[in-house]
Structure formats: structure tokens, C-alpha cells
C-alpha positions in Angstrom: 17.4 16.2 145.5 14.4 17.7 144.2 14.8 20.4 141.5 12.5 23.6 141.3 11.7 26.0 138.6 11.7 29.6 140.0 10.4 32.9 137.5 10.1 35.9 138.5 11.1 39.0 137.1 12.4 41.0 140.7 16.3 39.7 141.2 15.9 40.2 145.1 13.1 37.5 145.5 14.9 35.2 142.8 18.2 35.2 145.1 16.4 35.4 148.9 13.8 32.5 147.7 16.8 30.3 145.8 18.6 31.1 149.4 16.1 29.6 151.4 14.9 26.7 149.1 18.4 25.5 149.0 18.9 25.9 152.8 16.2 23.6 153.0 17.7 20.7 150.5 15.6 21.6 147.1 17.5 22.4 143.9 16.8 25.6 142.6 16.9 26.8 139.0 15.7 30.5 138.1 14.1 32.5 135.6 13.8 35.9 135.4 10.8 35.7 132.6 9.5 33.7 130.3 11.5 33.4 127.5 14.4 32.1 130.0 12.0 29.6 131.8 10.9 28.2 128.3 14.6 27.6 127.8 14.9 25.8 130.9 12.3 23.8 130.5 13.8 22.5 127.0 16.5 21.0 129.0 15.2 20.2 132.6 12.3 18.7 134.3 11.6 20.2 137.2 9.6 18.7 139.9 7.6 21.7 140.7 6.9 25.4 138.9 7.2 28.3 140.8 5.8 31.4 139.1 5.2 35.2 139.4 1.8 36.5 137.7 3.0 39.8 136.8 6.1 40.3 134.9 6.6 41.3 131.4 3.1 42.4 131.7 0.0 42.3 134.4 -1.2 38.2 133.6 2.2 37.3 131.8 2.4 34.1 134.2 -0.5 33.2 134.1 -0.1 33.0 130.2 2.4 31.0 130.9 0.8 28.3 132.8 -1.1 27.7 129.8 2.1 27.4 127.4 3.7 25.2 130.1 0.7 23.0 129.9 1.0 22.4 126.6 4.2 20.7 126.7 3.6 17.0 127.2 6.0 16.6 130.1 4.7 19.7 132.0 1.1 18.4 131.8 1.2 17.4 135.6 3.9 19.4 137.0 2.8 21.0 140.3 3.0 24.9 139.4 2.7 27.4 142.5 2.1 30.6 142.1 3.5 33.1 144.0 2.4 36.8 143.5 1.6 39.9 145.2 -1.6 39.6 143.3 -4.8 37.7 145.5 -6.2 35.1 142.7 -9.8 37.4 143.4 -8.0 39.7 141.8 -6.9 37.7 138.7 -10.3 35.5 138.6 -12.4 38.1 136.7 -9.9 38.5 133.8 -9.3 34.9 133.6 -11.2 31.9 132.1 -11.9 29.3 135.0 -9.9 26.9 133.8 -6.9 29.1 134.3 -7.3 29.1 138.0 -7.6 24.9 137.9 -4.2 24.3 136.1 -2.1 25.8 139.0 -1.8 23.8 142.3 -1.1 26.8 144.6 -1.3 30.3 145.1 0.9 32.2 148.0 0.4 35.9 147.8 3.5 37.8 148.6 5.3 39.0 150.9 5.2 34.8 151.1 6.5 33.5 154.7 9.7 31.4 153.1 9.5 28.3 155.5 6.0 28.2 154.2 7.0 28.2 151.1 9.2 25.3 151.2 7.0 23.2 153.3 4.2 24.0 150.4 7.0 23.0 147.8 8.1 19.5 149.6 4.0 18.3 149.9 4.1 19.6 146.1 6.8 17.1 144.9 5.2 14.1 147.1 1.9 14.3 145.1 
């Protein structure tokens, strides 16, 4: 069964989206920041990342993308963002190569079905 990592800090999309992913066969671990989803990945390798911008603060995820892509097992793991953010609006207060370490960006309110047909072509890359 393929596993997925899911951060973000609002308990209503962690619970819908864990809902619908395992409806449709995926594993689902969650995260509600990013301190917990450091954690997790001490101890799990998930197939795929899925990750709010804005949490603990407005770019906190995509800080995190960096910090996930310094660990040497999370160097090619698909990471999707999901965010009510457009990445326009993130590009101008982001380096480039931010943008080019994520695979995917969905801007919420995210159609779920969409979401877990993006996540299955994720894990078969």
C-alpha cells in the first residue's frame, strides 16, 4: 500500500484529506506542523510529501521542503504542495530553486479525487 506524508496545521483538512486518501487505498500518516513531520520522517519513508505553505508562519513549508531535502533519503521524494496560496504568490519571496524542489502545487479548496489521482502518478515516478 503506498504510504503518504500529510502536514498541515488546520485538523479539518488533515482528517477529510486522510478520509479520502484512504478511501482510495493510500496510507496516510499526518502532521500537524513541522516539528511532528520531522519526527515522522525519522522513522518512515513515505512515498510522497504532502505539504501546507503556511502554517507556523506565512512560508513555514516551504522552509521545510528545503530541510526535507537535506535528508539523504528525502532527496527524491515527490513533495506536493497543497495551499490556499497560488505559487505567483510565493515566487517573489522565494529563491527559484525553491519552486523546483516540489513536484506539485494544488491550491486549495483542492478537488480530493484530484488529489489522489495527482498522488498515485506521484508514487509511479
Amino acid at each position: 500500500m503506498t504510504q503518504v506524508l500529510l502536514v498541515d496545521d488546520d485538523p479539518d483538512f488533515l482528517e477529510i484529506t486522510r478520509l479520502v486518501l484512504i478511501h482510495h487505498g493510500i496510507e496516510v500518516l499526518t502532521a500537524s506542523n513541522r516539528a511532528q513531520a520531522m519526527s515522522i520522517l525519522q522513522q518512515e519513508h513515505p512515498a510522497v510529501i504532502l505539504l501546507d505553505v503556511m502554517m507556523t508562519y506565512t512560508l513555514d513549508g516551504m522552509d521545510m521542503v528545503t530541510q526535507i531535502r537535506r535528508l539523504p533519503d528525502f532527496r527524491d521524494t515527490p513533495i506536493l504542495v497543497i495551499s490556499s496560496l497560488r505559487p505567483s504568490q510565493v515566487a517573489e519571496m522565494l529563491p527559484a530553486s525553491a519552486l523546483q524542489q516540489i513536484q506539485g502545487w494544488l491550491v486549495k479548496p483542492v478537488r480530493l479525487e484530484e488529489l489522489a489521482q495527482k498522488v498515485r502518478a506521484l508514487c509511479k515516478e
